[in-house]
N, C-alpha and C positions, 0 to 999 in steps of 0.2 A: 419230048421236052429236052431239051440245052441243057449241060452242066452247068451251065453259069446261070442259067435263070433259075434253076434246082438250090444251088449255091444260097440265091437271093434269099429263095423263099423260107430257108430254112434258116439264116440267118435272122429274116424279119418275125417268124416265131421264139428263137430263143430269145431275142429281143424282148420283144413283146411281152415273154415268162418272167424274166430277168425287172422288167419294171413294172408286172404285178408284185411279184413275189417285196421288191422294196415300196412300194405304195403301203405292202400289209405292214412290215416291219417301222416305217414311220407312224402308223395310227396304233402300233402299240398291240397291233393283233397276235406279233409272232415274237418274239425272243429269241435269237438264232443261241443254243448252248453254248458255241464257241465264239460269240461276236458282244463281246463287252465294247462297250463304247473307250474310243479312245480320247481323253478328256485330260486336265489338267484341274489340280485342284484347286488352283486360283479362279478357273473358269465360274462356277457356279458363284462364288462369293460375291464377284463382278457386279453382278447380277444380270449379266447380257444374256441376250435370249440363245434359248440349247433348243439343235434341231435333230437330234441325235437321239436314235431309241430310247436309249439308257435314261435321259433328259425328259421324255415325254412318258417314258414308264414312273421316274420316278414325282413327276409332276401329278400324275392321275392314283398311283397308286399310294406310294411312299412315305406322304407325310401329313395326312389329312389328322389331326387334333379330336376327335369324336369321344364320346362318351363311356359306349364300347372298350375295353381294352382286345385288342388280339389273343389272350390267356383265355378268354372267356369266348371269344370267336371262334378258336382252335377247338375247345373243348365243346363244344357245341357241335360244328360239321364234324369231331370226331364220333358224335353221338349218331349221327343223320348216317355215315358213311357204312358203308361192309369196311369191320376192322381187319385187319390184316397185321402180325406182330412186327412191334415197332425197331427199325434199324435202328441200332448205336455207332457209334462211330468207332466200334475197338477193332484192329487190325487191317491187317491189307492183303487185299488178294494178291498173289503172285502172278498172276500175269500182267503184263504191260502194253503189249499189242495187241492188234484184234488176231482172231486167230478161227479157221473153220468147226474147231471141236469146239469153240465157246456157243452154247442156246442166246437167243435173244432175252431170255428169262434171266441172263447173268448179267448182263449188260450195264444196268442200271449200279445194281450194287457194287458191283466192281469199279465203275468210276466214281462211288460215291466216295468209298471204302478212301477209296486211292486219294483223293482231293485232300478228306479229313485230316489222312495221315500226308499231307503234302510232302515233309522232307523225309522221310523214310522211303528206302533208306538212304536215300540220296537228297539234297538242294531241289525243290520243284519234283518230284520224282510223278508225283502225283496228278500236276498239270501237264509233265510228259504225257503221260497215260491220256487224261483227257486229251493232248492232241493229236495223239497215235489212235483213237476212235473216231477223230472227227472226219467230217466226210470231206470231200475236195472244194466243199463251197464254203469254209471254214479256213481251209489253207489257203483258197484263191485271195479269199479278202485281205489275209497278213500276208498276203504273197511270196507264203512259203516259208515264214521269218518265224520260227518256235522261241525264240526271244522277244520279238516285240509281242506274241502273243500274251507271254507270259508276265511278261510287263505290266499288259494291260489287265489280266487277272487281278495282278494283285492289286491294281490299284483300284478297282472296280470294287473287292471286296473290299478294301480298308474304306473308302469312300460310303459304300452304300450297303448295312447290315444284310436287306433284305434282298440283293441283286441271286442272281442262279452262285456265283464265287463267292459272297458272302455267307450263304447260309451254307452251300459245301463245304467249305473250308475253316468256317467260324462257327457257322450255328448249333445248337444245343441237341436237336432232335432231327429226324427225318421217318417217314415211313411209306411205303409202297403203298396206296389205297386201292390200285385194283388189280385184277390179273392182268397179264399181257395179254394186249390184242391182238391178234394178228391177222391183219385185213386180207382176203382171200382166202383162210384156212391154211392148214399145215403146208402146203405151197407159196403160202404169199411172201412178198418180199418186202412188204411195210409193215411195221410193227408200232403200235403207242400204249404206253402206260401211265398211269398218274400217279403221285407223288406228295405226297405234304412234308413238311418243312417247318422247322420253329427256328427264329433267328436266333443272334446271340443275346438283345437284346427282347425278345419276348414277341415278337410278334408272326405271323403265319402266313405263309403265300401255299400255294398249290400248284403243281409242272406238271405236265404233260410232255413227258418222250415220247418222240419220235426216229423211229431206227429203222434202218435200208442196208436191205445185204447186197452185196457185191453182187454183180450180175455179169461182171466183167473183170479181166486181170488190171491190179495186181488183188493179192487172197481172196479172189471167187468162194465164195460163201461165207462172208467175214460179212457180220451185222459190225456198223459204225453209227455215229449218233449225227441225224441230217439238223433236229432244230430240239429248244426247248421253251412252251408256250406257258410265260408266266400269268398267274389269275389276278385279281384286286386283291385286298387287304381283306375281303370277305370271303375268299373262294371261292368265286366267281369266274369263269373265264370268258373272252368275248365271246365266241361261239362254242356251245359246249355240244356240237352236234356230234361228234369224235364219241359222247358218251352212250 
């Protein structure tokens, strides 16, 4: 077989990857960690239609009026769950990049640590961190730009309580619900965890991390964070086959 027809083919599969993987992220299945929608706040008041994750997550999830309060939701799946003791948001881990002595078990808390405490010790210090774990399909979409990233954090969080940067950065509670997984055993290189969350304003979503160690240069054995899959307003997630 010919380089160029090889070329083709391989082309015509990351293709192909490339627009499952956004088919998922439009119906609201995936929540990429680093892929806040980039939006303006006059946009939603408009009222023109948003075709944009953020826009259809917060459409399904975010603002349904129910009887229910989220206090009483929370406290409930915390009853249902394996407890596991709850993060607070005091201090910050000292590291800032991924690095091969970090466990995938640190992962999670260390960027959570780091968000809460955003400008410690530094302006953004925090969403540095998060963008120094993220994976390259996180930097490919800001194309590289750690500014417009961060940009879009924050507006993501001041906009929407309940988003992945609202309830990091603002919200009241968090806690680890289960051990880390790690798919293929002590070899494997995909990793996912779950997560629960209380916003600033009282209400409860549930994440799911997903973490991929370097398999390749640059820091070969550096876990970074590939996606983060937010659940309903019930803890719920689309497919909870992961559990």
């Amino acid at each position: 077989m010919s380089l160029s027809i090889m070329h083709r083919r391989v082309m015509l599969v990351v293709s192909a990857h490339i627009i499952a993987t956004v088919c998922r992220i439009a119906q609201g299945f995936v929540s990429p960690v680093i892929l806040p929608a980039a939006t303006s706040p006059g946009s939603r008041a408009s009222g023109a239609s948003q075709s944009s994750p953020l826009y259809l997550k917060v459409e399904r999830y975010g603002y349904e009026n129910d009887e229910v309060s989220d206090e009483d939701l929370f406290e409930e799946l915390a009853n249902k769950n394996i407890p596991r003791g709850t993060e607070t948001f005091d201090g910050c881990d000292s590291a800032k990049e991924p690095s091969p002595s970090l466990k995938p078990e640190e992962i999670v808390p260390l960027i959570m640590r780091a968000l809460q405490n955003n400008n410690k010790p530094e302006k953004d210090a925090g969403l540095t961190t998060a963008w120094e774990f993220s994976t390259d399909t996180t930097k490919w979409v800001f194309k590289h730009n750690i500014t417009e990233f961060i940009e879009s954090c924050h507006e993501t969080a001041e906009l929407f309580p309940t988003s992945f940067y609202g309830v990091s950065m603002n919200g009241r509670s968090w806690k680890l619900e289960t051990e880390l997984n790690r798919v293929g055993g002590d070899d494997g290189w995909i990793a996912t965890q779950v997560m629960k969350t209380m916003s600033s304003d009282g209400r409860m979503r549930r994440w799911q991390w997903e973490l991929r160690k370097n398999k390749r240069p640059p820091c070969i054995g550096c876990w970074r964070v590939e996606n983060i899959a937010s659940s309903d307003r019930n803890g719920n997630f689309e497919d909870e086959d992961f559990a």
